[in-house]
ZANU-60452 format. One line per field, with one value per residue (C-alpha): residue number from 1; residue in one letter; x, y, z. Coordinates in Angstrom, 3 decimals. Layout:
BEGIN
num: (NUM;...)
residu: (A;...)
px: (X;...)
py: (Y;...)
pz: (Z;...)
END
This chain:
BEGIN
num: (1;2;3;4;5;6;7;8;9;10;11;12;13;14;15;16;17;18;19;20;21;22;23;24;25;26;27;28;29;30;31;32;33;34;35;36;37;38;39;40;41;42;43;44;45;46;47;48;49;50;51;52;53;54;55;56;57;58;59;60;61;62;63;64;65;66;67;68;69;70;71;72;73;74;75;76;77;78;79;80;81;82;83;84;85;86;87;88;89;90;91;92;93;94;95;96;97;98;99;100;101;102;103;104;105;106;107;108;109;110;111;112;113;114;115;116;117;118;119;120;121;122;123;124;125;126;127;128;129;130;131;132;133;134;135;136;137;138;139;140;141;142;143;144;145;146;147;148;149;150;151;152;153;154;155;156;157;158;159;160;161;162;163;164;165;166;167;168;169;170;171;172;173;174;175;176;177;178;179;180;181;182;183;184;185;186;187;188;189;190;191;192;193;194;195;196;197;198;199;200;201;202;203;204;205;206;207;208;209;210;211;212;213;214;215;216;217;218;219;220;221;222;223;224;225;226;227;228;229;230;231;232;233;234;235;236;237;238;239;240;241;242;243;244;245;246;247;248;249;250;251;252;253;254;255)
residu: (X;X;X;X;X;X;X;X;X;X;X;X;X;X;X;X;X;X;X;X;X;X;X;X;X;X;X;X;X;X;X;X;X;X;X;X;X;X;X;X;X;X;X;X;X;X;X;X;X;X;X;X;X;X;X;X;X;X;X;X;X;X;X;X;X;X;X;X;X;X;X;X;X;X;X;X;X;X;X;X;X;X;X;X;X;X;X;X;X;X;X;X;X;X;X;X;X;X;X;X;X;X;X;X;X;X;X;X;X;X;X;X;X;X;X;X;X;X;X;X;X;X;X;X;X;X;X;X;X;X;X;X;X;X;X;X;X;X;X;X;X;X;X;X;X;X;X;X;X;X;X;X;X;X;X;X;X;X;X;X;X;X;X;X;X;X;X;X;X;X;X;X;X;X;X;X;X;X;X;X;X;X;X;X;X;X;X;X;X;X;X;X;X;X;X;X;X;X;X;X;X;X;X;X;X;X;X;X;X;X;X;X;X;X;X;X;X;X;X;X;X;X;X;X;X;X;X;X;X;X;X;X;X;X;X;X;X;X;X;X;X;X;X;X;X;X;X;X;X;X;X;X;X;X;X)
px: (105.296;103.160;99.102;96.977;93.033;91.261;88.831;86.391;84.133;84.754;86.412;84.014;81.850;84.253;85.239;88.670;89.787;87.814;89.849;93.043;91.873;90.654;93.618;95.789;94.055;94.707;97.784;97.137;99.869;98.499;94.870;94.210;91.474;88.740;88.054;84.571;82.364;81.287;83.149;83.340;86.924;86.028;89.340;88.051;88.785;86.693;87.928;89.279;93.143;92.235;91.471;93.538;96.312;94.069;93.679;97.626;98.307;96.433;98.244;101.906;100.510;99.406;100.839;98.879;100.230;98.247;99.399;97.715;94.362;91.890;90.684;87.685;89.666;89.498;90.836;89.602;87.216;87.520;85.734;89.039;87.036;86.306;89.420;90.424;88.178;89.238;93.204;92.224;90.436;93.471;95.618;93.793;93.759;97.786;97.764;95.072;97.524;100.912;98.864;97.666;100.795;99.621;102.621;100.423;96.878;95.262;93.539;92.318;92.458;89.721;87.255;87.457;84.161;82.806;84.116;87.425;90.984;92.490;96.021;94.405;92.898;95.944;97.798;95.249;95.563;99.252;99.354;96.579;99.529;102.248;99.996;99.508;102.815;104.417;101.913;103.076;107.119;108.252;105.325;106.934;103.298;102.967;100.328;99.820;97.801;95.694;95.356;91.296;88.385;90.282;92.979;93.959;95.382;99.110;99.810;97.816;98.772;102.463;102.046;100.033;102.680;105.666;104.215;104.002;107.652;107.755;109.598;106.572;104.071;103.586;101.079;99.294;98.850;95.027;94.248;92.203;89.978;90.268;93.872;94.340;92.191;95.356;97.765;100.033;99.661;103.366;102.615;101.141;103.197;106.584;106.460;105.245;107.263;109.837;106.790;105.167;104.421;100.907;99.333;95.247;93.914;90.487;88.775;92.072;90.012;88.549;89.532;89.467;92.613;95.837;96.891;99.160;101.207;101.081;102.696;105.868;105.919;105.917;108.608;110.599;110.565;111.307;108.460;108.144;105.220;101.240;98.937;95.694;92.939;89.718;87.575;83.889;81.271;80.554;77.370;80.144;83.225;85.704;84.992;86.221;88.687;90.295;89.774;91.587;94.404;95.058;94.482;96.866;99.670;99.408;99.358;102.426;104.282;103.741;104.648)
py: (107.671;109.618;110.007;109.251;109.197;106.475;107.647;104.624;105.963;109.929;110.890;109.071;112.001;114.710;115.867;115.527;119.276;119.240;116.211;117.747;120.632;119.113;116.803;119.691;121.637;119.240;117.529;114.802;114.132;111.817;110.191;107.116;106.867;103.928;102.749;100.881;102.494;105.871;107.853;111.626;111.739;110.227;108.163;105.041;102.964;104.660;107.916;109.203;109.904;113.775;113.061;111.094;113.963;116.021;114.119;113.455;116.789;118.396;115.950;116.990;120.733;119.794;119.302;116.035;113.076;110.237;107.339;104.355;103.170;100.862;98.347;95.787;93.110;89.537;86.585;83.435;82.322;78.747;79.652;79.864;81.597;84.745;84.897;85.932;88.538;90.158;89.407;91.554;94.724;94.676;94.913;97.929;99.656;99.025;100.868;103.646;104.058;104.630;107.085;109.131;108.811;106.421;104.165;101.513;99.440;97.440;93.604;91.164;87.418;87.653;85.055;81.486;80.008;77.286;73.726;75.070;73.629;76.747;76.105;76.032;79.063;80.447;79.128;80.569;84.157;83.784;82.962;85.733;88.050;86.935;87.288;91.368;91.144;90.872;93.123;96.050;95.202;98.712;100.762;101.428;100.033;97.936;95.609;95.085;91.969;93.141;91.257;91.435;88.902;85.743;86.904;89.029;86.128;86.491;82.958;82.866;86.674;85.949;82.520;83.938;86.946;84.380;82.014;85.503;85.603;89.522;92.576;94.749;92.659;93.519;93.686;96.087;95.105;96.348;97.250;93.941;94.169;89.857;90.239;90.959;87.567;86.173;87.965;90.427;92.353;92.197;88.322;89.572;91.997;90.549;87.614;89.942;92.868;92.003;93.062;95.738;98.406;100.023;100.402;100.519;102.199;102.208;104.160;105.064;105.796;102.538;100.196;97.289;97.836;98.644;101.636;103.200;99.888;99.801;103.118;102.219;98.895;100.219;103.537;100.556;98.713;102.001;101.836;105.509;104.381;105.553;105.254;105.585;106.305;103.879;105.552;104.982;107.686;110.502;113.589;116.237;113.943;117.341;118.346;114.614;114.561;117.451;115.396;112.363;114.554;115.887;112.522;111.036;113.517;113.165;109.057;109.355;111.922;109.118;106.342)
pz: (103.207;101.045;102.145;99.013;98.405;97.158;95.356;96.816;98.362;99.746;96.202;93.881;92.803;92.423;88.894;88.302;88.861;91.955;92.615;92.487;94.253;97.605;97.558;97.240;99.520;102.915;102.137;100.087;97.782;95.223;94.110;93.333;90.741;91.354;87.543;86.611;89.437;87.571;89.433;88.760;87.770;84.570;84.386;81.883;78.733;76.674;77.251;73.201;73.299;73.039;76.483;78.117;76.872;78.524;82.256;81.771;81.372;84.185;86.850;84.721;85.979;89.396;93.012;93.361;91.579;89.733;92.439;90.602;88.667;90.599;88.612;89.529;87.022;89.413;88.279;90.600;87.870;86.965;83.608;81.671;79.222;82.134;82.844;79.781;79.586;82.627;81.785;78.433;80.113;82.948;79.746;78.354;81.835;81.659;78.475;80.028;82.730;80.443;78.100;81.172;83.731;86.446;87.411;88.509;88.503;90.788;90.343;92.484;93.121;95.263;96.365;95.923;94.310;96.177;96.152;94.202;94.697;96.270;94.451;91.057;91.562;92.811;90.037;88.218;89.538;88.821;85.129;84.582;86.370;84.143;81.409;82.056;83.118;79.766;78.162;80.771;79.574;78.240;79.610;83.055;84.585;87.607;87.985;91.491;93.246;96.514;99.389;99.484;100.159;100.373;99.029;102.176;103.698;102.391;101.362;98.931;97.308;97.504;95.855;92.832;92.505;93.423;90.528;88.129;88.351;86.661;87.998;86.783;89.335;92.980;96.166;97.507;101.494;102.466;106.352;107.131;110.149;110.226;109.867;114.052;114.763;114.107;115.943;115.099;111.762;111.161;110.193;107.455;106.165;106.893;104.039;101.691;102.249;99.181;97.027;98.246;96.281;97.537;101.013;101.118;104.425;105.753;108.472;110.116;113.643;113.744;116.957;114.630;112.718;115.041;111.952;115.235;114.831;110.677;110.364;112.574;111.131;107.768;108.502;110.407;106.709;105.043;102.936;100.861;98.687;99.246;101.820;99.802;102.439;100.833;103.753;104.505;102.294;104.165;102.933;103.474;101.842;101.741;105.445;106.168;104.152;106.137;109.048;108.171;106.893;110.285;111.902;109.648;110.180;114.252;113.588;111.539;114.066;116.739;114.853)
END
C-alpha cells in the first residue's frame, strides 16, 4: 500500500513543484491532484499542450508519482441533458490525464435528488460510466466511481459500475464515518473488493472511522494501490502533513 495526498484540502494551495517537494520530503509516494477547485497545482482542461508536456514531465523526473485526477464530474441528474455535460468534461479530464500521466480520474454518482427512483438514477450513473468508458479504450485511463454522499452505500456503487460492464471502470472505497452505524466496515468493502482500484482516507486520528481495522483488512485483501489522505485544512498544511506521515507509518506497522 502506497500513502498518497489528496490534494483536498492540505495540498490545495501548493504549486506543483512545491507539491512534489513536500510529498517527497515525508514519504508520500504519489499526489492526487483535486481538479475544478483552483487549486495551486494548476492541473486543468485548459491548460495548452506546452503545458501539460511540461506537468508530465516534471512527475517523469520526480520520486512522487501522479496517482490519479479528482474530478467534481456527478452524474445523478435526471436532466438527461446535465448529464451529458458532465459525461463530456469527465471525457476531457480522461484525455487531460493520458496527455499528463495520471492512470486514473475520479467521478461521482453522488446524491439522489429528491423524489427520484433510486434504480434509474443508478442506471443512470451506469450508462454515463460506460459512456467514458469507451472513450478511455486505448488511453490506459481508469475511470473510477467513489463511494460518496449516497453513493457510499455500496449497493448502489457496485450496481452502477456492475451495469458499466468495462475493464477500464472501477471504485474508489472512501473512509465513511456512517459506514460503522452499520456494523463492521468489512460489509462494505467485501462486495466491492473485485473493483477496487483507489482508497480515499480522511482524518486518520479520528475515533469515528476504525482506519486501525481498514489497513489490515485491506493488507489481508492484498490491496497495493493508494491511500490518498483527503485530510481536514490545516494554517500550517506541511507541518501536518509530516504528522500524518508518521501516524500513517506506525498504523500500517500495526496493522
Amino acid at each position: 500500500m502506497k500513502l498518497c495526498l489528496l490534494t483536498f484540502n492540505l495540498g490545495r494551495d501548493f504549486a506543483l513543484d512545491d507539491l512534489l517537494a513536500v510529498c517527497d520530503r515525508y514519504g508520500y509516494e504519489g499526489v492526487e491532484c483535486r481538479a475544478q477547485a483552483n487549486h495551486g497545482h494548476g492541473i486543468e482542461l485548459d491548460t495548452t499542450p506546452e503545458q501539460r508536456a511540461e506537468i508530465r514531465a516534471k512527475f517523469d523526473a520526480a520520486r512522487v508519482n501522479l496517482a490519479g485526477i479528482s474530478t467534481g464530474c456527478r452524474f445523478e441528474s435526471l436532466d438527461a441533458g446535465e448529464r451529458q455535460e458532465q459525461i463530456d468534461i469527465a471525457k476531457q479530464f480522461i484525455d487531460l490525464a493520458a496527455e499528463v500521466g495520471a492512470p486514473r480520474i475520479r467521478v461521482f454518482g453522488n446524491a439522489f435528488p429528491a423524489g427520484a427512483d433510486k434504480n434509474e438514477v443508478v442506471e443512470n450513473v451506469g450508462a454515463a460510466l460506460r459512456e467514458i468508458a469507451e472513450h478511455a479504450e486505448g488511453t490506459g485511463v481508469d475511470c473510477n466511481l467513489e463511494m460518496h454522499g449516497d453513493f457510499y452505500r455500496w449497493e448502489y456503487t457496485l450496481r452502477a459500475v456492475e451495469l458499466a460492464d468495462h475493464d477500464r471502470i472501477g471504485i474508489v472505497y472512501n473512509c465513511d464515518r456512517r459506514e460503522p452505524n452499520w456494523g463492521p466496515i468489512s460489509t462494505f468493502i467485501e462486495p466491492v473488493k473485485g473493483y477496487l482500484r483507489h482508497v480515499h482516507l480522511h482524518d486518520i486520528e479520528s475515533p469515528d472511522y476504525p482506519y486501525q481495522d481498514l489497513f489490515r483488512i485491506l493488507r489481508n485483501l492484498g490491496y497495493h494501490g493508494y491511500l490518498s489522505l483527503e485530510a481536514s485544512p490545516s494554517s500550517d498544511p506541511e507541518r501536518v502533513l509530516a504528522l500524518y506521515a508518521r501516524l500513517y507509518e506506525c498504523m500500517i506497522a500495526l496493522a
